[in-house]
Every structure is written in C-alpha cells, then in structure tokens.
C-alpha positions in Angstrom: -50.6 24.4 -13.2 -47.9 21.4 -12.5 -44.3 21.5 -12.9 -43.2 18.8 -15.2 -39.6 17.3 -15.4 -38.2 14.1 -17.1 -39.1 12.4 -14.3 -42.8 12.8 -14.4 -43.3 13.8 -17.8 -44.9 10.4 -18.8 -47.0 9.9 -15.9 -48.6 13.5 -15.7 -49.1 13.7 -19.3 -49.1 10.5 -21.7 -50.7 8.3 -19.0 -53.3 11.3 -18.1 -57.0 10.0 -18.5 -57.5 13.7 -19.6 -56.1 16.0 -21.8 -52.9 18.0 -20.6 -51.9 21.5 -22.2 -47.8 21.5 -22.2 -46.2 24.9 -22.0 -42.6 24.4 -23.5 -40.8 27.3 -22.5 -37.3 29.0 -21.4 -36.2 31.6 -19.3 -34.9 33.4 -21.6 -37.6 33.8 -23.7 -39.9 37.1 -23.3 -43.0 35.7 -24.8 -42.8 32.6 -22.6 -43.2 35.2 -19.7 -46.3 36.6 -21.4 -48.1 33.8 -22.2 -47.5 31.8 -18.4 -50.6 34.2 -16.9 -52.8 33.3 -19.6 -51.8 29.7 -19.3 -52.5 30.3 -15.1 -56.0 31.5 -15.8 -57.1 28.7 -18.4 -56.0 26.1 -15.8 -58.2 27.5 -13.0 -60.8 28.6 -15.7 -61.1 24.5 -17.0 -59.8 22.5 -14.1 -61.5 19.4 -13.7 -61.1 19.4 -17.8 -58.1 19.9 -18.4 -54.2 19.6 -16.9 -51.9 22.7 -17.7 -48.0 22.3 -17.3 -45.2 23.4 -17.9 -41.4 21.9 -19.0 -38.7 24.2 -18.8 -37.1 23.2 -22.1 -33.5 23.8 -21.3 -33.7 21.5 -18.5 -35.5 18.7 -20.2 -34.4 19.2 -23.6 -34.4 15.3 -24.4 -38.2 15.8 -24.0 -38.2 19.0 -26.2 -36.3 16.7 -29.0 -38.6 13.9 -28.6 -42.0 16.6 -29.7 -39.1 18.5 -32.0 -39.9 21.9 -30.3 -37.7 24.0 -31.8 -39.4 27.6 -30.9 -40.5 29.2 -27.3 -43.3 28.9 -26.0 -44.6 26.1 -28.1 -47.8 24.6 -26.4 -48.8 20.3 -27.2 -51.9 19.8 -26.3 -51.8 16.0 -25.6 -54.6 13.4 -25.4 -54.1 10.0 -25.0 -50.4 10.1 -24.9 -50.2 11.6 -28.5 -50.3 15.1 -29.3 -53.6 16.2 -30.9 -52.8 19.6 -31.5 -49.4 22.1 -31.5 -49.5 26.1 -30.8 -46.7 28.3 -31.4 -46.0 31.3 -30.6 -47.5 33.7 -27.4 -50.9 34.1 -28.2 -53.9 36.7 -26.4 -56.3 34.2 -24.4 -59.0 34.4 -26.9 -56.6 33.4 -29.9 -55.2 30.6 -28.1 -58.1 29.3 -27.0 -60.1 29.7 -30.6 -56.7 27.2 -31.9 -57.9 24.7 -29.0 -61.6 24.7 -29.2 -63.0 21.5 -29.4 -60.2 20.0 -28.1 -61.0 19.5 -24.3 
C-alpha cells in the first residue's frame, strides 16, 4: 500500500497505467481504522493488478475537495485518471470487493 500526498497524488494515481484503489481517510475516524487491514490484504492479494493507497484527508484536503469526499473512508477507484467507481462507507472484504468486481 503507498502513502499518497499532494505531491504525488497525480503521478501515483491519474498517470498510473493501472488502476489505483484510494483510501480517503482520517484519524479520527473509527471505521477508517477498520477498513485499512482489509485494504492491506487486497493490495498483496492483487498486486501486479492493482495499486492501493491511501490520502490522509485532513492533510490533503484540496485533493478530498477536488473528488468532493465528504464522508470517511470513502474509496475512488481510479482508472485512467478518472474515477470509475466510488465506495463509502467501511465495508467486510467480501462486500467491498462484490462493489469492485469487474473493475480491475
């Protein structure tokens, strides 16, 4: 799983010749703590496939505005620069990846 900031943010995700799972969370946020293992075991699980990171939203919240995530965790699943699909909420590994299926 990478770290992404405001400084990377573009590179690692809209210029990624593969699709990139975005974990938009706080630290303050109890379901963003309970969701980051699942999110650990789908990036080993589809390495190669897909890119999992992670954008601490109070940080970067210019990047947070610019995808108008207003909840925590919200997950963008971005292909080609654009987001292709939006999750909200922590969801059980099976749930979460049921909303992504076919998607990566």
């Amino acid at each position: 799983m990478i770290t992404l900031t405001a400084e990377n943010f573009d590179k690692l995700v809209l210029a990624s010749d593969k699709p990139v799972l975005v974990d938009f969370w706080t630290e303050w946020c109890p379901p963003c703590r309970m969701v980051a293992p699942i999110l650990e075991e789908i990036a080993k699980e589809y390495a190669g496939r897909l890119t999992v990171g992670k954008l601490n939203a109070e940080e970067f919240p210019e990047i947070a505005a610019r995808y108008s995530v207003l909840g925590f965790p919200t997950l963008n699943l971005y292909r080609g620069g654009e987001v292709v699909r939006q999750v909200l909420g922590a969801k059980p590994k099976r749930l979460l990846l049921a909303e992504l299926e076919g998607q990566f």
